[in-house]
Steps between C-alpha positions, in 0.01 A plus 500: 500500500532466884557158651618399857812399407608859383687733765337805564780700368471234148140602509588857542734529187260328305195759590699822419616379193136413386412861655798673260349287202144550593579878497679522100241242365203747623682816412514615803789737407191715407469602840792723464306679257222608790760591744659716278172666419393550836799675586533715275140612573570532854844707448292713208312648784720504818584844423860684446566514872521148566810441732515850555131611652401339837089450328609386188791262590223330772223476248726382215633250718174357591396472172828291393412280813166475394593368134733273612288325733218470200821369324579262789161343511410533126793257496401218683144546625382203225786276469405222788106507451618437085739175659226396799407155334836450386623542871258269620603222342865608525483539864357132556800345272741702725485817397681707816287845562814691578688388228239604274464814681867577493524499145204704471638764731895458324310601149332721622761660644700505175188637307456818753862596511516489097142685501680767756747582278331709252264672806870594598615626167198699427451697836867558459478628138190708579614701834863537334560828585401478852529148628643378806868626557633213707385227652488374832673111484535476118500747228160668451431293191542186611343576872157580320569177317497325795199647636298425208594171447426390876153711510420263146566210638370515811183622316563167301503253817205662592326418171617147545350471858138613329578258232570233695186540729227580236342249300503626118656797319158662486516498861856656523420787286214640702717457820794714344279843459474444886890387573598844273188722662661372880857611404368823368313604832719334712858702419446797706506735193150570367338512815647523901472201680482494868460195760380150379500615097878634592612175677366311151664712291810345631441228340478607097724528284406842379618653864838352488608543129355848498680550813811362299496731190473804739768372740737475189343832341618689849162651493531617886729776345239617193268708818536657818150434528505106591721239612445133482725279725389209274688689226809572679754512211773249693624189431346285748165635435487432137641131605195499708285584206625238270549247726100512625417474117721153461321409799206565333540257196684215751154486716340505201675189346433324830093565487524373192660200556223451759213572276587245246591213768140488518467504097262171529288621699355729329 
C-alpha cells in the first residue's frame, strides 16, 4: 500500500479512504444502532428533573459521559491490533506512522461526531419540556453537541493508544473494563476525591466532559446548597472544558504514533 516514495499526506488520503470503506464493507453503520440504544436507556431513567434539579442534572450527566466514553472506546479499541501484521510490513515499505495515524484519528473523528448526533437528538427529545433555555457560546442544542462529540472522541484516541500498545484484540478487551472502571472512579462524582486521587482525576475524560455538560446545564443555579467553580456557567470556562478534551485526543494521537514506531519490535 505504503511505499517510500509516497508523501505522507499521499499516504494519509489513501488510509482514510480504506478506513471509510473498511467501515460500510463491515457494517459498521450498525454501531449507530447501540448508541441509540444506550441512550435511550440512559435518558429512560435520568428522571423528569433533568436540567432542572441540581441531583438529577449531575447524575444524568455522568451517565451520558459515561456512555459516550464506552462509545468512544467501543469504537476503536480493536481496530490497530486487527491491522498489526499488516502495519508491519507496511511500515518497512514506507509506511509513515503519522500518516497512518492521522487518518485513523480524521475517521474517527467523522464517526464520533455522526454517532453524537442522535445522543443529541434524543436527550433533547426526552427532557423537552425542561431542557436547557440558552446556551452559553452556541445555542443549547448544538453546545451539548459539542460536548458529546469531543468527550467520544477523546474516549476514541484513548482506545487507539490501548490499541496501539497491546498485542491482540483479546488483550484490548480485558484492558477496556479497566480504562471505563478508571473514568468512572476518577470523575469526582461517585465518590470525593481528595489529594493524589484528585490531582489524577485531572487527567480523565470523565472530569472534564462531566464538568462540560454541567457548565452548559448552569447547574451552579439548580441549589443554594453547592457551588462548583469548575462549573462556572461563563464562556471562558466552558472553552476551558472543551479545549482540555481536544487536548485529550491530540496527546493521544501522538502516543500512538509512538507506540507503533516501534511496531517491529514487538
Amino acid at each position: 500500500m505504503a511505499n517510500k516514495h509516497t508523501s505522507r499526506f499521499q499516504q494519509m488520503k489513501i488510509y482514510f479512504g480504506r478506513n471509510r470503506r473498511g467501515f460500510f464493507n463491515d457494517k459498521g453503520w450498525k454501531l449507530l444502532i447501540s448508541v441509540v440504544l444506550i441512550t435511550l436507556l440512559i435518558c429512560s431513567v435520568t428522571g423528569e428533573n433533568m436540567f432542572y434539579d441540581y441531583e438529577q442534572t449531575r447524575s444524568g450527566a455522568f451517565a451520558l459521559v459515561c456512555a459516550c466514553i464506552w462509545i468512544g472506546i467501543f469504537n476503536s479499541i480493536r481496530v490497530i491490533c486487527r491491522e498489526r501484521e499488516i502495519l508491519k510490513r507496511e511500515h518497512r515499505t514506507g509506511l509513515h506512522m503519522s500518516s497512518y495515524v492521522a487518518a485513523r484519528w480524521l475517521f474517527e473523528a467523522c464517526l464520533c461526531a455522526v454517532e453524537a448526533v442522535p445522543v443529541t437528538v434524543i436527550v433533547r427529545i426526552v427532557n423537552n419540556g425542561h431542557f436547557i433555555r440558552q446556551g452559553i457560546i452556541l445555542p443549547p442544542t448544538l453546545e451539548l453537541f459539542v460536548s458529546f462529540f469531543l468527550i467520544t472522541f477523546s474516549a476514541d484516541a484513548l482506545a487507539l493508544v490501548i490499541s496501539a500498545v497491546v498485542k491482540d484484540e483479546n488483550t484490548a478487551m480485558t484492558v477496556m473494563p479497566f480504562a471505563l472502571i478508571i473514568q468512572l472512579i476518577m470523575s469526582g462524582m461517585v465518590f470525593e476525591l481528595k489529594g493524589i486521587p484528585e490531582k489524577v482525576s485531572t487527567l480523565t475524560i470523565s472530569r472534564w466532559g462531566l464538568n462540560a455538560i454541567c457548565t452548559s446545564a448552569d447547574v451552579n443555579h439548580m441549589t443554594y446548597f453547592a457551588y462548583s467553580k469548575e462549573m462556572e456557567a461563563t464562556v471562558g470556562n466552558l472553552l476551558h472544558q472543551w479545549g482540555i478534551l481536544l487536548l485529550f485526543a491530540v496527546v493521544y494521537a501522538i502516543l500512538t504514533v509512538i507506540a507503533l514506531e516501534f511496531v517491529d519490535s514487538y
